[in-house]
Every structure is written in structure tokens, then in C-alpha cells.
N, C-alpha and C positions, 0 to 999 in steps of 0.2 A: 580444975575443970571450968570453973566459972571465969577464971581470969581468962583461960581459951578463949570460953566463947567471946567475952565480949572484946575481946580482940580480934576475932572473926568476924563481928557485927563492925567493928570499927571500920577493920579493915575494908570489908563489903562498904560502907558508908562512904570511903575514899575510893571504891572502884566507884562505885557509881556518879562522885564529884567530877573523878575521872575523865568518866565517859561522856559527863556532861561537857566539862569543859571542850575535851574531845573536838564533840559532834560542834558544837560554837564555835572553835579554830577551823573547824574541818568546812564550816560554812563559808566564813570570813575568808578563809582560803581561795574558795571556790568564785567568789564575787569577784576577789583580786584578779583570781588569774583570766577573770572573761575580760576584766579589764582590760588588763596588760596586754590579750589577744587580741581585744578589740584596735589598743596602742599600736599593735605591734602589726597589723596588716596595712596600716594607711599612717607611716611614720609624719610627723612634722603638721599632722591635721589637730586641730582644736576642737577637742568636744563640746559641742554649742546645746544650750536648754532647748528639750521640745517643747513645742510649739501646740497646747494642748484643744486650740480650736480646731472647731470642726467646721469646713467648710461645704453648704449644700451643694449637689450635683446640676443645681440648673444655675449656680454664677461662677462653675471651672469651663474656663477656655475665654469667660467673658470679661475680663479681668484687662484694662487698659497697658500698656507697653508698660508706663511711668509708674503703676503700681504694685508691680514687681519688684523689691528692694534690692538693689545693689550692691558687688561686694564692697562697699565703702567702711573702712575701720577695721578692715582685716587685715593682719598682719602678710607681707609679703608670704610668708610662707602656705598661708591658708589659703593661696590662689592656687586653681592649677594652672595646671604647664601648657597653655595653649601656642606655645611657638611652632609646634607643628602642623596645627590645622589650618586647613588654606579656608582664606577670608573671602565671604560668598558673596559675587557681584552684583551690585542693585539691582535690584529688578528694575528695565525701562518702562516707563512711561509711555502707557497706551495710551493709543486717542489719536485726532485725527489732526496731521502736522500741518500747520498753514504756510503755504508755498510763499517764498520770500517774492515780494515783486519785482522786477530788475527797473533798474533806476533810470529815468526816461533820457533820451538819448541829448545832448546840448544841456543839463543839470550842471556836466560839472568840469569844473575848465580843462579846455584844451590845449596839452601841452605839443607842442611840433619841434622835433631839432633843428636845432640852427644850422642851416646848408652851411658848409666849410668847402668855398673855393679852392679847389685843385692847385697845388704849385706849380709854377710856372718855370719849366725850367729855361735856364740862362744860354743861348748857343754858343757855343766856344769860338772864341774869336777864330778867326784864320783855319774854320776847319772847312777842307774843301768840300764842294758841294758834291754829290754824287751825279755825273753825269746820265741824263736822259738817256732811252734809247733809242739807235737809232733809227728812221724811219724807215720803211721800207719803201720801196720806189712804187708809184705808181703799176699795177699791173693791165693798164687799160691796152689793151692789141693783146697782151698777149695770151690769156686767156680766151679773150673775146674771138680772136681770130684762130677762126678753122676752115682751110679751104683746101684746093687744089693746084700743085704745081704744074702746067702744062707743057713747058720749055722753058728750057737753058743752053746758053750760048756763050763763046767766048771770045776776045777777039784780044790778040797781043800784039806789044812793039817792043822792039830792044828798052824801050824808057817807060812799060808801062803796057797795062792790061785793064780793059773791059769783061767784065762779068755781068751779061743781061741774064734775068728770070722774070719769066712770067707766067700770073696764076690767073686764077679767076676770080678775084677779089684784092682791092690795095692790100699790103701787107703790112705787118707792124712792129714792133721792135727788133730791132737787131745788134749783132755786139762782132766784135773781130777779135784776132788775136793773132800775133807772128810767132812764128817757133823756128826754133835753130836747131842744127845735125841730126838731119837734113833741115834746108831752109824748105819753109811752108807758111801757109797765112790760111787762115781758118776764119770765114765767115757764115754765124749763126741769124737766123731768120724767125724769130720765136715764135709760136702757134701749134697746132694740132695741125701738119701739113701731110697731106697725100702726093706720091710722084707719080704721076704716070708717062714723062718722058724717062730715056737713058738714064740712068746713076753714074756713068762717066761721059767725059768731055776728053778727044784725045788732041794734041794737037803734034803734026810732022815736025814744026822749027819751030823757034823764037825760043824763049826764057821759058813757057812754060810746057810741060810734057803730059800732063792731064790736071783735070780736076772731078773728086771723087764725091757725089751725094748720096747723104745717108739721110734719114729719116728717122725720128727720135719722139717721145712721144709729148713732148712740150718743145721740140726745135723741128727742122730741120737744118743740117749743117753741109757747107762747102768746102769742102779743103781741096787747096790750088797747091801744086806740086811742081817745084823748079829744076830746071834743067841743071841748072849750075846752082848746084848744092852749098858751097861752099862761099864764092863771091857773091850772090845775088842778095839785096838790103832792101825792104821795102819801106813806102813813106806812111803818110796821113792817107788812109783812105776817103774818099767822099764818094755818098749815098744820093743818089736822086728819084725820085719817084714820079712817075707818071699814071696815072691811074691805076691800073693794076698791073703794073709790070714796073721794073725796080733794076737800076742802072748802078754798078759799085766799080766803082773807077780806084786802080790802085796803082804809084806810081815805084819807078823800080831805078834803084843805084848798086852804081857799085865800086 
């Protein structure tokens, strides 16, 4: 029985080493694993000594830029990762901006381009020239005169024919023209002209058979009508004037 007990007491003596040791491991354990949790939320960071001053409440915020310690001596890893924060713009500079003055006018040399004379071009030999144009005739009578026809007469011969008119004003430019099948001779009187004799001239015999006036409104015109359509040839007319009445003599072959 004795030996029992004090193998019970022994025994009891190793639980209680036991439990000691136990609760020591069971400590040691617990410190590890804050550790390792502490390791284990913020992988690749260095646990740095605190910093056991205390600093009073009236010199926090007052503290100069430069005496803030920098990460200087940390290992790359113990930085963090600021590639993705965007970099915040200076703040500009208030205050009141002094207007540049502009620089007074003849300070600073004046520079001009150089005029570059026009080439000249070369005229090509033998190139013909381009003819003028050409002028226009005088239009003095014929514009200018506008009057009245008062009588016309005619007076023929086997060799030739008289055509008198007379206005009330000399008259001014005129022109002829002979035509063939049938033969006729056509003499214009240019102006704004009024008739207030006959528009035909008849005649019984000779070479001519009448003459017809019309009136036009920058002419009036005569045409003389032959009897012998076919043989009768006329010449150079000639114009005479006498004040205002006008002699046209026209001679006649055949």
C-alpha cells in the first residue's frame, strides 16, 4: 500500500510538472501564433521597434515637411506600391501676375523681303501678232438724221436714169447695191425717215417699170425695177447733193 501511494504522489507530482510545462508551451504557442498572424496579413513588411516617445498635442501638425523621416534604408520590399495612385498637381501660385510689357515699337530690327522681280517672259520670235479690231465707221448722219421725205421723182434714158428725193433736211449716209434674176439696184438713204409722198414711182417706157419705197427704221430704201430683166447692167452710181434734196444718177449697159 505504501509503495501505491507514493507512486500516486509521484505520479500526481509529474501531472502537475505536466501541466506546468503544459500551460508554458501553451503560452509560447499563443505569442508565436499572433506573430505569424501578425506576418501573415501584411506578407514581405519588416517589423520595425516602436518608437516609445510620446509626443504632446500642441507640436502634432506643426512639425516642418523635412522633419518627417523618409523611407530612406528600406529595403525595396518595405515600400509600398504606389504605382497606382495618381500624382496630385501643384497647387498654382496665387498672387497678383505682372502683365508682360510689349516691347516698344522700332527696339528691334526690321526685317522686309526682298522684292523678287517678275520673270520676263521671252516673245517668240515670228509669232504673229493678233490683229486689232476693226473699226467701226463713223456713224455721223446716220443716227443723227431724222426727218422727212417729201417727194421723189424719176427721170430715165435708154443709157441711164435719174432718181431725185427730196426732204426737209440734207441727208446723210447712203449705200447701193445691184441684184440679178430679176435685175434691180437698190439704194439705201440711212436715218429715221418719214414718207409722206407715194411709195411707188411708175414709169410707161424706157428701161425702168417702177421704183418701190419703203421705209425701215434706221433706212429708208429705193429699189428701181427694170424692164429688161435679163440684158440690163448697171454702172458706178454718182450722188449729188444740193441742199436738201439729193440727185443719184445711175448709168445703164447692156
Amino acid at each position: 500500500m505504501k509503495k501505491t501511494k507514493g507512486q500516486r504522489i509521484l505520479l500526481a507530482a509529474m501531472l502537475m510538472v505536466a501541466g506546468l510545462v503544459a500551460f508554458i508551451l501553451h503560452g509560447g504557442m499563443g505569442l508565436t501564433t499572433g506573430a505569424d498572424a501578425g506576418s501573415s496579413s501584411s506578407p514581405g513588411q519588416v517589423r520595425m521597434e516602436v518608437d516609445s516617445t510620446v509626443i504632446s498635442g500642441d507640436t502634432v501638425g506643426l512639425l516642418p515637411p523635412e522633419a518627417v523621416p523618409a523611407d530612406q534604408g528600406l529595403p525595396d520590399a518595405a515600400l509600398p506600391d504606389r504605382a497606382g495612385e495618381a500624382v496630385a498637381p501643384k497647387e498654382a501660385q496665387t498672387g497678383p501676375v505682372e502683365p508682360i510689357a510689349p516691347a516698344p515699337e522700332g527696339s528691334g530690327p526690321k526685317t522686309t523681303a526682298p522684292k523678287v522681280p517678275a520673270p520676263k517672259v521671252p516673245a517668240r520670235a515670228g509669232a504673229p501678232q493678233k490683229p486689232s479690231a476693226p473699226q467701226k465707221p463713223s456713224a455721223a448722219g446716220e443716227s443723227a438724221v431724222s426727218g422727212t421725205v417729201t417727194g421723189a421723182s424719176l427721170k430715165a434714158t435708154p443709157d441711164s436714169f435719174v432718181l431725185t428725193i427730196v426732204c426737209d433736211r440734207p441727208a446723210g449716209d447712203t449705200a447701193h447695191l445691184a441684184l440679178s434674176s430679176p435685175a434691180r439696184f437698190v439704194f439705201d438713204m440711212s436715218g429715221s425717215w418719214r414718207l409722206t409722198a407715194p411709195n411707188v414711182i411708175r414709169e410707161e417706157s424706157g428701161p425702168v417699170v417702177h421704183v418701190v419705197i419703203g421705209t425701215h427704221p434706221d433706212k429708208m430704201r429705193f429699189v428701181v425695177h427694170f424692164r429688161d430683166t435679163a440684158g440690163v447692167r448697171t454702172g458706178t452710181p454718182v450722188v449729188k447733193r444740193d441742199g436738201s434734196t439729193l440727185r443719184l444718177t445711175v448709168p445703164l449697159a447692156r
